[in-house]
Gaussian input, Z-matrix of N, CA and C with variables (Angstrom, degrees):
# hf/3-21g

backbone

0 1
 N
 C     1     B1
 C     2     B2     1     A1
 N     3     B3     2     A2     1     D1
 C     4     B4     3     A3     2     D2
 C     5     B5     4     A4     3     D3
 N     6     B6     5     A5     4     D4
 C     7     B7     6     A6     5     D5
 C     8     B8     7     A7     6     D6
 N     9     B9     8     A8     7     D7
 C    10    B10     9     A9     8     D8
 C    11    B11    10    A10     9     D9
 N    12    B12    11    A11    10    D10
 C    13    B13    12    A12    11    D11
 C    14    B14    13    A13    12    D12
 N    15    B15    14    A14    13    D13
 C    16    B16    15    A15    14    D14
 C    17    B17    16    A16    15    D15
 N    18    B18    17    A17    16    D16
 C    19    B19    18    A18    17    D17
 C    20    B20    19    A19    18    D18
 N    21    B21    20    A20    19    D19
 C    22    B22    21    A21    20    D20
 C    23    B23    22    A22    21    D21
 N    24    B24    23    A23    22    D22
 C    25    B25    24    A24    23    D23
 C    26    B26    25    A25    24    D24
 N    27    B27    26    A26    25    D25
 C    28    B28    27    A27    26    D26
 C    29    B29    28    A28    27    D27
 N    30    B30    29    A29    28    D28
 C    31    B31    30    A30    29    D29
 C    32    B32    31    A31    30    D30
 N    33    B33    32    A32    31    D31
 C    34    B34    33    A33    32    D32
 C    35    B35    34    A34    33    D33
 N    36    B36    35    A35    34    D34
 C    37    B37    36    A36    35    D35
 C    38    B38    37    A37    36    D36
 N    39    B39    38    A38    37    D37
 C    40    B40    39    A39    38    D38
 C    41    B41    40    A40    39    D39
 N    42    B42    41    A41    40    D40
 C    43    B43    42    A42    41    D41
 C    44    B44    43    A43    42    D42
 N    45    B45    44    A44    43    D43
 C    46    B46    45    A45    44    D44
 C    47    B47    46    A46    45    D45
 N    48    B48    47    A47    46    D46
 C    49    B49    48    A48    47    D47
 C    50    B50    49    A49    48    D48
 N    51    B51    50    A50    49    D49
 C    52    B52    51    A51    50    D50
 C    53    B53    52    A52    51    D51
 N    54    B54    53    A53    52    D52
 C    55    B55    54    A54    53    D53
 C    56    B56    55    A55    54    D54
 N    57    B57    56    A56    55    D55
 C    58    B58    57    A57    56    D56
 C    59    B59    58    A58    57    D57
 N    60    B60    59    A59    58    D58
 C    61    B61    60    A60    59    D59
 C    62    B62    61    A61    60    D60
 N    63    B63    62    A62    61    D61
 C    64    B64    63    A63    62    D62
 C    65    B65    64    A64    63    D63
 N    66    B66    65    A65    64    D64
 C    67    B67    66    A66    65    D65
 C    68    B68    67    A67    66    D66
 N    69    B69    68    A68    67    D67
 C    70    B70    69    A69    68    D68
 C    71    B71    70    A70    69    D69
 N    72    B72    71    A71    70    D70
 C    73    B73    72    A72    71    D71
 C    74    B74    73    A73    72    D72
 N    75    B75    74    A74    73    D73
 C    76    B76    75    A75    74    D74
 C    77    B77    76    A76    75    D75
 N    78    B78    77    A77    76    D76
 C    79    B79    78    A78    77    D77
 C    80    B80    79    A79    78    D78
 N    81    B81    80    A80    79    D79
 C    82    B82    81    A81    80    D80
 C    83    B83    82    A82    81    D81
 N    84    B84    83    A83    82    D82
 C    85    B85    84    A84    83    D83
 C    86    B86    85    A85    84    D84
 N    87    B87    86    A86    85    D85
 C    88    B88    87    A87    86    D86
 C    89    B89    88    A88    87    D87
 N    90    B90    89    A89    88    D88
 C    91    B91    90    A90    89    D89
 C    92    B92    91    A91    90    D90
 N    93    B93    92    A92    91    D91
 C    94    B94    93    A93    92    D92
 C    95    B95    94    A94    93    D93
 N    96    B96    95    A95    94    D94
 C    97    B97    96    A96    95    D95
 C    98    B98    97    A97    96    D96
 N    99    B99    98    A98    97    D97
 C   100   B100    99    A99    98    D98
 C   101   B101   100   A100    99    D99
 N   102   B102   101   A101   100   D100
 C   103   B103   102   A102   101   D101
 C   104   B104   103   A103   102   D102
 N   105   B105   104   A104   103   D103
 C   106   B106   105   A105   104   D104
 C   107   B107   106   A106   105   D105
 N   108   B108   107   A107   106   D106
 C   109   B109   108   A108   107   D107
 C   110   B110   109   A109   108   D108
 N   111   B111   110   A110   109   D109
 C   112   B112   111   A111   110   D110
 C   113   B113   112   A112   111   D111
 N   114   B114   113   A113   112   D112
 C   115   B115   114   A114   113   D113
 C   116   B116   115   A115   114   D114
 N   117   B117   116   A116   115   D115
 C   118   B118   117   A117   116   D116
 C   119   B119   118   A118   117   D117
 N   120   B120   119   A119   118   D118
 C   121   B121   120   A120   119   D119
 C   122   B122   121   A121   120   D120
 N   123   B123   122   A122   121   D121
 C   124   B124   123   A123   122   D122
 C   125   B125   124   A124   123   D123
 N   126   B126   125   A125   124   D124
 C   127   B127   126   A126   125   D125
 C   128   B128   127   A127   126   D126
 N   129   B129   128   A128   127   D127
 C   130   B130   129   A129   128   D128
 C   131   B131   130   A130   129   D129
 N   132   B132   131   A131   130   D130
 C   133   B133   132   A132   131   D131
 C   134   B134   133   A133   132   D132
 N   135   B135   134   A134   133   D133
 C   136   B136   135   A135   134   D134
 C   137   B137   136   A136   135   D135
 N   138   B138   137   A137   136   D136
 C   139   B139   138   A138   137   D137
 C   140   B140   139   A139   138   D138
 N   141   B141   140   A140   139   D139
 C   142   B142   141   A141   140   D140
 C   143   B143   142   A142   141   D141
 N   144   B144   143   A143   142   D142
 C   145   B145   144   A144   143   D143
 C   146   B146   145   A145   144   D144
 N   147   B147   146   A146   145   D145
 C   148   B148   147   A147   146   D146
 C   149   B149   148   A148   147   D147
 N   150   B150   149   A149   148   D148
 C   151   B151   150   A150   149   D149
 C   152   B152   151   A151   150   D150
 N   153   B153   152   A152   151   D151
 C   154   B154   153   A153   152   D152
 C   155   B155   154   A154   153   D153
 N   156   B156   155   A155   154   D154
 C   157   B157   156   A156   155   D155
 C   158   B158   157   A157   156   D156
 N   159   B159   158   A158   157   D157
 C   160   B160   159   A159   158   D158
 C   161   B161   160   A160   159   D159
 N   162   B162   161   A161   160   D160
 C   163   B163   162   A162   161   D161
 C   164   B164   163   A163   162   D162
 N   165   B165   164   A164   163   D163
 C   166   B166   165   A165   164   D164
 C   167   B167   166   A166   165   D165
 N   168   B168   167   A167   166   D166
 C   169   B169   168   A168   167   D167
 C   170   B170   169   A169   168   D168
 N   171   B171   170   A170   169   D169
 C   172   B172   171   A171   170   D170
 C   173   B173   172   A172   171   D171
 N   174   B174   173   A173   172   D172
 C   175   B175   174   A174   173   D173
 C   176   B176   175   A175   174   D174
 N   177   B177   176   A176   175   D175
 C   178   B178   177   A177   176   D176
 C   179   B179   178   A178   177   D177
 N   180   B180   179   A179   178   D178
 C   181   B181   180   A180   179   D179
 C   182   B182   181   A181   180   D180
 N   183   B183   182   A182   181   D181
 C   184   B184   183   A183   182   D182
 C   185   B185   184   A184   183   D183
 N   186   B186   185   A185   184   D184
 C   187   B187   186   A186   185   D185
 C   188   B188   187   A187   186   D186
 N   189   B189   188   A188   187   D187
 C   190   B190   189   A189   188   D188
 C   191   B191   190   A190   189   D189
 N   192   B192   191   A191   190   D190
 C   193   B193   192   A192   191   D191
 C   194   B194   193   A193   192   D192
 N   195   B195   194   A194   193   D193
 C   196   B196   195   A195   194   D194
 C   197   B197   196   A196   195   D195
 N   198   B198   197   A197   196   D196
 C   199   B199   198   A198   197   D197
 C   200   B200   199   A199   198   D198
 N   201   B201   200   A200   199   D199
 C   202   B202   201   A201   200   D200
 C   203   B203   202   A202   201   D201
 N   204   B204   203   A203   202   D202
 C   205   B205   204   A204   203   D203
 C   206   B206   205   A205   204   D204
 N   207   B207   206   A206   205   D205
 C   208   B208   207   A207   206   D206
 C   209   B209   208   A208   207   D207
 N   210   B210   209   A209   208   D208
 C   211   B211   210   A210   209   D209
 C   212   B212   211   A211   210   D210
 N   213   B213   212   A212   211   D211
 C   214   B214   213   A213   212   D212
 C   215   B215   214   A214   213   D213
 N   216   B216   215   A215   214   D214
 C   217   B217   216   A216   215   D215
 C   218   B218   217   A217   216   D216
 N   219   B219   218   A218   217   D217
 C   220   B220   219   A219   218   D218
 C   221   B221   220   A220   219   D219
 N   222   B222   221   A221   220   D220
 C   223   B223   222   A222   221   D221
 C   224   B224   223   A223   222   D222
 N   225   B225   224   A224   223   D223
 C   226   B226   225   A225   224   D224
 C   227   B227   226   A226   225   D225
 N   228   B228   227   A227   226   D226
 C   229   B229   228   A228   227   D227
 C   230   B230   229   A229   228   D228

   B1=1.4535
   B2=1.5322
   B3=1.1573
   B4=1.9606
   B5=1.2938
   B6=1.3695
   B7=0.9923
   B8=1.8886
   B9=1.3325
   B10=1.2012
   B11=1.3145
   B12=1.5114
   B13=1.6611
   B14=1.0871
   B15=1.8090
   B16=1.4038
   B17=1.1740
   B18=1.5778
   B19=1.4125
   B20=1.7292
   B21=1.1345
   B22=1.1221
   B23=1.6918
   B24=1.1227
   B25=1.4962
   B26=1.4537
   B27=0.8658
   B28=1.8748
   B29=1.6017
   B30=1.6725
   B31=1.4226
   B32=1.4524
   B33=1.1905
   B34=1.2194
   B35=1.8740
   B36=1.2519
   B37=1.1366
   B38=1.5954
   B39=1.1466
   B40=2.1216
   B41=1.7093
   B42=1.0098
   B43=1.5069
   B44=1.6922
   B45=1.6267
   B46=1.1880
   B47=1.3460
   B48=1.5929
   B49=1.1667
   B50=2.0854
   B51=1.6801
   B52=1.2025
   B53=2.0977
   B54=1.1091
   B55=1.3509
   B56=1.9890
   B57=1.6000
   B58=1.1870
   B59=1.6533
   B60=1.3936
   B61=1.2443
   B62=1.6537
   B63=1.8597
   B64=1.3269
   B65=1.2927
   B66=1.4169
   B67=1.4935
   B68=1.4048
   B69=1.2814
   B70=1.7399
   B71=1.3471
   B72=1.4747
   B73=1.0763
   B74=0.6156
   B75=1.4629
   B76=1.5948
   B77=1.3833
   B78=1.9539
   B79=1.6553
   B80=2.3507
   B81=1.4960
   B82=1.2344
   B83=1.6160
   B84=1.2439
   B85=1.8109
   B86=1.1775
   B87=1.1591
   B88=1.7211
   B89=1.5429
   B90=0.8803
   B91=2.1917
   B92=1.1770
   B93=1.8314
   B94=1.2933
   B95=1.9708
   B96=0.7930
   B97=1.6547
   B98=1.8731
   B99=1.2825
   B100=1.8731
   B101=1.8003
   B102=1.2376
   B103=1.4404
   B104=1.8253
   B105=1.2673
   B106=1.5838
   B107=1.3701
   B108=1.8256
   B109=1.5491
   B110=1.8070
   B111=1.1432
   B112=1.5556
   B113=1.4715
   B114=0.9569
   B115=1.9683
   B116=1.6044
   B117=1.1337
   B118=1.3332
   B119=2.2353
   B120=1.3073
   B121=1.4783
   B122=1.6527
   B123=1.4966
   B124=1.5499
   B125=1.2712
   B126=1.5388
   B127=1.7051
   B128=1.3609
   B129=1.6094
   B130=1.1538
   B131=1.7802
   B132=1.1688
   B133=1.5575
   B134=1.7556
   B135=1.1683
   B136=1.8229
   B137=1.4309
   B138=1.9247
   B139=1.4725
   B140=1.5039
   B141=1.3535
   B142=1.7576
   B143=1.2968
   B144=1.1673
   B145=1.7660
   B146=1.4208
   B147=1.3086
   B148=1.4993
   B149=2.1783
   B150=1.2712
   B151=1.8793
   B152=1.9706
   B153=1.1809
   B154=1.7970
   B155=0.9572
   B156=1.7714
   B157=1.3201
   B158=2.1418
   B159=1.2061
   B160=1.9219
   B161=1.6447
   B162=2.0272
   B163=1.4562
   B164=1.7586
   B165=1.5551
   B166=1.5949
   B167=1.4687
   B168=1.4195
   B169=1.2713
   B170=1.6677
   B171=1.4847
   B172=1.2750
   B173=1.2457
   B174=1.4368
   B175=1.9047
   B176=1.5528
   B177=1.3536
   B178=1.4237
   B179=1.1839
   B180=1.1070
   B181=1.5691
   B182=1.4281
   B183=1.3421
   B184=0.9320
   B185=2.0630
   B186=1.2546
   B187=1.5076
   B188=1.4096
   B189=0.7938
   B190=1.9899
   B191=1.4654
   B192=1.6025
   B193=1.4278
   B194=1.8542
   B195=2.0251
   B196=1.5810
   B197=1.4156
   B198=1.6444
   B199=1.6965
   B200=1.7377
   B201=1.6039
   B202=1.3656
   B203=2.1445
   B204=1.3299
   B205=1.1860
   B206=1.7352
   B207=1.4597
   B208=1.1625
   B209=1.7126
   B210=1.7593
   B211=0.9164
   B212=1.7710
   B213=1.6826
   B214=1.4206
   B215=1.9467
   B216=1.5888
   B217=1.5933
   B218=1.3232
   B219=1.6232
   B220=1.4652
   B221=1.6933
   B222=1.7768
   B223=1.6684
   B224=1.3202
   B225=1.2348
   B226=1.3566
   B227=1.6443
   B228=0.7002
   B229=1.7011
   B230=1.6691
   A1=109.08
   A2=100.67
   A3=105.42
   A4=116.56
   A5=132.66
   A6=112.23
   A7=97.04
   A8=120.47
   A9=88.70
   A10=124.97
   A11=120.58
   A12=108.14
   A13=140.76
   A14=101.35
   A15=119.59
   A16=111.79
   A17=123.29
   A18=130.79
   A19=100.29
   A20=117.46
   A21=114.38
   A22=116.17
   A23=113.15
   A24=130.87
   A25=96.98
   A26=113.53
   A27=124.77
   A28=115.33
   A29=126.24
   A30=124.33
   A31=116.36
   A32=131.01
   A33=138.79
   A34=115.22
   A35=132.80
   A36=119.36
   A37=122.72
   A38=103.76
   A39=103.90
   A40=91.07
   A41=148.64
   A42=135.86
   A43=99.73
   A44=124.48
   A45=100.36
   A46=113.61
   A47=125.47
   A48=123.34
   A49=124.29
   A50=100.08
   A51=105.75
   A52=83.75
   A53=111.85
   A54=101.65
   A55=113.54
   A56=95.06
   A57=110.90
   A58=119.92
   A59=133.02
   A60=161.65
   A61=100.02
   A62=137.57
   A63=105.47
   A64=130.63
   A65=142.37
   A66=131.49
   A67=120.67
   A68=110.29
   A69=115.96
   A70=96.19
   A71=146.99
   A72=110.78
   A73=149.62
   A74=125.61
   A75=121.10
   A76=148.72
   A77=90.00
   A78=105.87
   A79=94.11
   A80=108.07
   A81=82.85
   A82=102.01
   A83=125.90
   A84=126.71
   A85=115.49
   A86=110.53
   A87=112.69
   A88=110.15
   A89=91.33
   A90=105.64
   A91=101.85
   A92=140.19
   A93=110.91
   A94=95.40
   A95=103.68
   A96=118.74
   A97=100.81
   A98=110.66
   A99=118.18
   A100=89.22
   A101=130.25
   A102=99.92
   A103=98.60
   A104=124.70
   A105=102.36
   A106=99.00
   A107=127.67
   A108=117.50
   A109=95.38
   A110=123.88
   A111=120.08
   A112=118.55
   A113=102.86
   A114=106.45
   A115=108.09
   A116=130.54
   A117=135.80
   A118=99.75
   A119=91.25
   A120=105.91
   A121=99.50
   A122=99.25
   A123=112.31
   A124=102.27
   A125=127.14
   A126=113.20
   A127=91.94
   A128=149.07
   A129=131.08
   A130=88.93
   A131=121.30
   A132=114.26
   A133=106.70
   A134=92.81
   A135=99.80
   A136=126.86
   A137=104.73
   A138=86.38
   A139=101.17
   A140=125.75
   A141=124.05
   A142=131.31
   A143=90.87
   A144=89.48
   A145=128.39
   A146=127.50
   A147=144.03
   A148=78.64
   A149=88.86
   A150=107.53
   A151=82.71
   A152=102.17
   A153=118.47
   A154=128.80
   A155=113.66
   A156=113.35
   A157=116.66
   A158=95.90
   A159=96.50
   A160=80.91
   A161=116.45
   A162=91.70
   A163=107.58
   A164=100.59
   A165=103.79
   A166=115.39
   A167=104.06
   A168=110.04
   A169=134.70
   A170=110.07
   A171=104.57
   A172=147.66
   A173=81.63
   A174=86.38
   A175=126.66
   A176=117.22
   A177=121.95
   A178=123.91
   A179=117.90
   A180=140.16
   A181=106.04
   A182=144.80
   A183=158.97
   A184=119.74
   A185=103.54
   A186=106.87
   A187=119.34
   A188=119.21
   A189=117.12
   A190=80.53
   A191=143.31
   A192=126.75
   A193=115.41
   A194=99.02
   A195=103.42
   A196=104.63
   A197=107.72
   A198=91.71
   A199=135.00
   A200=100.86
   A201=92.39
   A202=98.57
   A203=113.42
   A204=116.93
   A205=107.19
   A206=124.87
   A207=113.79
   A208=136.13
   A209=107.50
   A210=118.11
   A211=120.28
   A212=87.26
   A213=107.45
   A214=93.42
   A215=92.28
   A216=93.53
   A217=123.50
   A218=112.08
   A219=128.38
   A220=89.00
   A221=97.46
   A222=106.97
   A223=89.39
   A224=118.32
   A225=129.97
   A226=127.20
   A227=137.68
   A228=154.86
   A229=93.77
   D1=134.96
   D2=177.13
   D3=-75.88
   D4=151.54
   D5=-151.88
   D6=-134.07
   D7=172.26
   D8=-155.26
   D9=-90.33
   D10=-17.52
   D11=137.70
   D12=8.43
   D13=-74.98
   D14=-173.75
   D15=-73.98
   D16=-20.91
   D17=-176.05
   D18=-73.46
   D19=-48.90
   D20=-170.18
   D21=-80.88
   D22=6.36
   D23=179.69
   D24=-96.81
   D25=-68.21
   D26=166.30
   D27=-32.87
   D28=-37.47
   D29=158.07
   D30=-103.64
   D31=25.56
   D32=176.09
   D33=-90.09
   D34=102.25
   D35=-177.99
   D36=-53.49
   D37=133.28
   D38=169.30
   D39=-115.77
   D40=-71.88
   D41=-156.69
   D42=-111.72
   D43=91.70
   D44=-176.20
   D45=-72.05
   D46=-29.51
   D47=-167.12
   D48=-56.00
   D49=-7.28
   D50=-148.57
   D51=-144.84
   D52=-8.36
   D53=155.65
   D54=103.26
   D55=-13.45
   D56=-162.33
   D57=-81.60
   D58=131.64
   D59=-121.35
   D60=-99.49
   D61=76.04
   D62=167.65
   D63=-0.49
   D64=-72.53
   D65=176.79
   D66=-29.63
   D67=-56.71
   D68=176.45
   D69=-47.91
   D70=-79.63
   D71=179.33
   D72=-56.77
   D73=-42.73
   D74=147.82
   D75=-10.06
   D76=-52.62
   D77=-177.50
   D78=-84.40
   D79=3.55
   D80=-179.87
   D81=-109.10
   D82=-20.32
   D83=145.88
   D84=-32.04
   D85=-42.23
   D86=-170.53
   D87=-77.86
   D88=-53.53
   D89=172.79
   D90=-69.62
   D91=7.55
   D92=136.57
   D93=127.29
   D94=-17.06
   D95=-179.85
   D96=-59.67
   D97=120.25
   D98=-161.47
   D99=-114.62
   D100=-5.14
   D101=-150.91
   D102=-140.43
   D103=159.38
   D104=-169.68
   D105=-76.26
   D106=-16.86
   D107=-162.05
   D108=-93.07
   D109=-23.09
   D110=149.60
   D111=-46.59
   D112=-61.77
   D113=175.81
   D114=-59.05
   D115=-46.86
   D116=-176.25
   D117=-58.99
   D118=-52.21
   D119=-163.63
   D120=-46.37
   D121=-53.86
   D122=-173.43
   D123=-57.47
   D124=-61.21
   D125=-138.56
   D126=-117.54
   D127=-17.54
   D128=169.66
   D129=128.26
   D130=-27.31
   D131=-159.02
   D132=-50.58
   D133=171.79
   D134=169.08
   D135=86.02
   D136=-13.13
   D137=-167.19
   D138=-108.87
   D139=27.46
   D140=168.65
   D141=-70.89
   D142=-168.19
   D143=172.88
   D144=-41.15
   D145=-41.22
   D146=-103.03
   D147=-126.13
   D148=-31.24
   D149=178.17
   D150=55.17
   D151=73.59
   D152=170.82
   D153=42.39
   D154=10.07
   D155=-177.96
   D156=-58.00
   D157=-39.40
   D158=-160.89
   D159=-69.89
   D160=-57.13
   D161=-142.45
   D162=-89.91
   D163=7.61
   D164=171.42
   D165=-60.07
   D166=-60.83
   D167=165.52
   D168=-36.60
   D169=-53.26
   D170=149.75
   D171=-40.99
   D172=-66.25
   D173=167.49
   D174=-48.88
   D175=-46.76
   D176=155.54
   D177=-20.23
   D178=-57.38
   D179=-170.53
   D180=-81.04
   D181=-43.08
   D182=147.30
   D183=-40.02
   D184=-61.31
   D185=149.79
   D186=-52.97
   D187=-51.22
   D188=-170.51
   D189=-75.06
   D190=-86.49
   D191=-152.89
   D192=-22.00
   D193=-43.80
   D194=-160.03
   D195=-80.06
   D196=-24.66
   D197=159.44
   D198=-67.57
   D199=-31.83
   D200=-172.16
   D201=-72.21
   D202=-32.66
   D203=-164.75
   D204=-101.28
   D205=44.17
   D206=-174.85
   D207=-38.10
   D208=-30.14
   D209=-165.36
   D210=-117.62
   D211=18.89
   D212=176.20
   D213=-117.90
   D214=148.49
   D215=163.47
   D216=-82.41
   D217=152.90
   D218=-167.76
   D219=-61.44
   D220=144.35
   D221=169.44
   D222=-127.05
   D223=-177.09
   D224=179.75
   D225=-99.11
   D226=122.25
   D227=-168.54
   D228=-39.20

């Protein structure tokens, strides 16, 4: 059963320009992806209008959290 976290990770925007779901990035931080053109590569983010400004920023923030917290899971900004 999903729980509601994950539910709300699931309607949470990560790339609005391009439609894409916080979790996807998330679930691709977690599987090991260090770099924003890794994250982009995986889930599609970065290439909209916005040319990565909203979800660059995120992701940033999201990378530095999983470094300081390697052995905790990524949460959301």
């Amino acid at each position: 059963m999903i729980t509601e976290e994950e539910l709300l990770l699931r309607m949470k925007p990560g790339c609005i320009c391009k439609g894409i779901k916080l979790h996807i990035i998330l679930k691709a931080i977690e599987d090991g992806a260090t770099s924003f053109e890794e994250i982009a590569k995986i889930t599609g983010i970065g290439g909209g209008s916005c040319k990565s400004k909203r979800c660059g920023e995120k992701v940033a923030l999201l990378l530095k959290e999983s470094l300081h917290h390697p052995d905790k899971k990524t949460s959301p900004p």
